[in-house]
N, C-alpha and C positions, 0 to 999 in steps of 0.2 A: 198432662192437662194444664190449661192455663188459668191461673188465679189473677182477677184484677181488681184492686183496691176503687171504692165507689163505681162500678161499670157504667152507669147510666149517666156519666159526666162525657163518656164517649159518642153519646149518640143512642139510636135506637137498635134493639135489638132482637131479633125475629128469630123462634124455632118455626122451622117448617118444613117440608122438603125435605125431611129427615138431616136437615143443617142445621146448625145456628149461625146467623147472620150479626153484623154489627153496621150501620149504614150510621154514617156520622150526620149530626143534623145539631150539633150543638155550638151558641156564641162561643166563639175563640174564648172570651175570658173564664170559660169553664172547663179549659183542657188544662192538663198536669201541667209544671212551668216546663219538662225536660222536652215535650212535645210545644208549646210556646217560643222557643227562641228560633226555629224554622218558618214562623208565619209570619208575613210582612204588612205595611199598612193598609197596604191594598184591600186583602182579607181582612183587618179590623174595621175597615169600612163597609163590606156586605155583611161582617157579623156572624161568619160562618168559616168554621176551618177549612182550607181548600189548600191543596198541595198538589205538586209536578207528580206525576207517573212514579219516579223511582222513589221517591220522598214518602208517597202511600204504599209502595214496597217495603219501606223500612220500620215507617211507622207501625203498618200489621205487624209485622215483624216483632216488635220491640213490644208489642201487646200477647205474645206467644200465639199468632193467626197468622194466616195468610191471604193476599189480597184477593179479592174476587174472583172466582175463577168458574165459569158455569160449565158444568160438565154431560150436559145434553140437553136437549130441546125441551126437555119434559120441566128440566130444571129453572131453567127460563121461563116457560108458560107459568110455573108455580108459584115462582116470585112473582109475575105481572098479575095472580089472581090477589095477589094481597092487596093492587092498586084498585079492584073493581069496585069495590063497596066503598069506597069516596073516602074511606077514614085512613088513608095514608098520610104517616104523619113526618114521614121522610123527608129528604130535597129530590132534585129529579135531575144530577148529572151525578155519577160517579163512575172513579176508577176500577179497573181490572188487571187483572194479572195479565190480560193478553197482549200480546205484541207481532212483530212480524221483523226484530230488528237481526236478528240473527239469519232472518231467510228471507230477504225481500218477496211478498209475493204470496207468501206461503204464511197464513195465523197459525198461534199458537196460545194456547195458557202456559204459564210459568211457575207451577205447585211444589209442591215437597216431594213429589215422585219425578220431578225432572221435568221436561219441556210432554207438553202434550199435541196435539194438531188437533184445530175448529171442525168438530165436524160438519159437513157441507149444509144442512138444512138449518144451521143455528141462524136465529131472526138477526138481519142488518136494517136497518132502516134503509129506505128507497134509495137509492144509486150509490151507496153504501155498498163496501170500502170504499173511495176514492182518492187516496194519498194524495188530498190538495196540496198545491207547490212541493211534493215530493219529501215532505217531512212529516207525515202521519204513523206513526209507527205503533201505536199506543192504542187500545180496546177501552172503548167508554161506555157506560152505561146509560142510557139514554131513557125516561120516563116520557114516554109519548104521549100525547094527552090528544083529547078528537076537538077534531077544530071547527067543531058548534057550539059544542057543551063547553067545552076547553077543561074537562072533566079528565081524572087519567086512563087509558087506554091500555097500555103493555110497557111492556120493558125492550128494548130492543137496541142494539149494537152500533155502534160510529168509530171510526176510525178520527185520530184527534191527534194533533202534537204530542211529545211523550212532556213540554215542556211548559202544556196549558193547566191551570189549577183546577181541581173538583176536589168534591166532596167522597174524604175516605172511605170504602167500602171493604171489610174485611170478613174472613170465615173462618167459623173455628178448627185449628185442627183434630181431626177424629184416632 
């Protein structure tokens, strides 16, 4: 079991889906300094921790979690029911354990049981995968929001540089 001194300085944190979630949504100047010397000015200028693919691998990591990993359709739907009632208090990009670096072609999650494969009906967004310039290798979590309202909609999958920033997303381990 993982013990963390002030938890709520990481972000928000959701039981549900029979998980517990941790989805970062907090100003940089609020994280521990040991997670601190990884963030660049960039990120102190949006005000929010944001970190490369492998960087939110380690940081779950180093919180005794492991990064995102959604392990069926049901689980996915769960998490996007949290966005429907408007009182989502998250950000709307975050990282995942999933990749494709090891199998071109072929997704995966990346958990404490080893390499898993995407099952085929997990939600991508519209023309999703599409390894732009051939450097996509990296599972992003994407808050979609309906483009009348511009209210949130679902949660749903993007293929993303493993080398672009977002916002931590981490689970606890069981």
């Amino acid at each position: 079991m993982f013990k963390i001194a002030e938890p709520k300085n990481f972000g928000v944190w959701l039981e549900t889906c029979g998980e517990t979630y941790l989805f970062g949504n907090k100003p940089v100047g609020m994280l521990p300094k040991k997670i601190l010397k990884t963030i660049t000015t960039y990120d102190y200028f949006f005000n929010i921790a944001r970190f490369p693919g492998e960087e939110n691998w380690q940081t779950c990591c180093s919180l005794g979690m492991e990064p995102l990993l959604i392990n069926s359709v049901q689980e996915l739907k769960c998490l996007s029911n949290l966005t429907q009632n408007g009182t989502w208090k998250g950000n709307s990009n975050y990282w995942t354990a999933g990749t494709q670096k090891d199998c071109r072609g072929s997704w995966s999650w990346c958990g404490k049981e080893g390499t898993i494969m995407l099952k085929d009906n997990i939600t991508w967004d519209k023309d999703q995968p599409d390894n732009k310039g051939g450097r996509e290798d990296c599972i992003h979590l994407k808050l979609k929001k309906n483009n009348t309202t511009g209210s949130a909609q679902e949660f749903v999958l993007t293929d993303r540089n493993c080398k672009d920033k977002y916002v931590l997303a981490c689970k606890v381990l069981l």
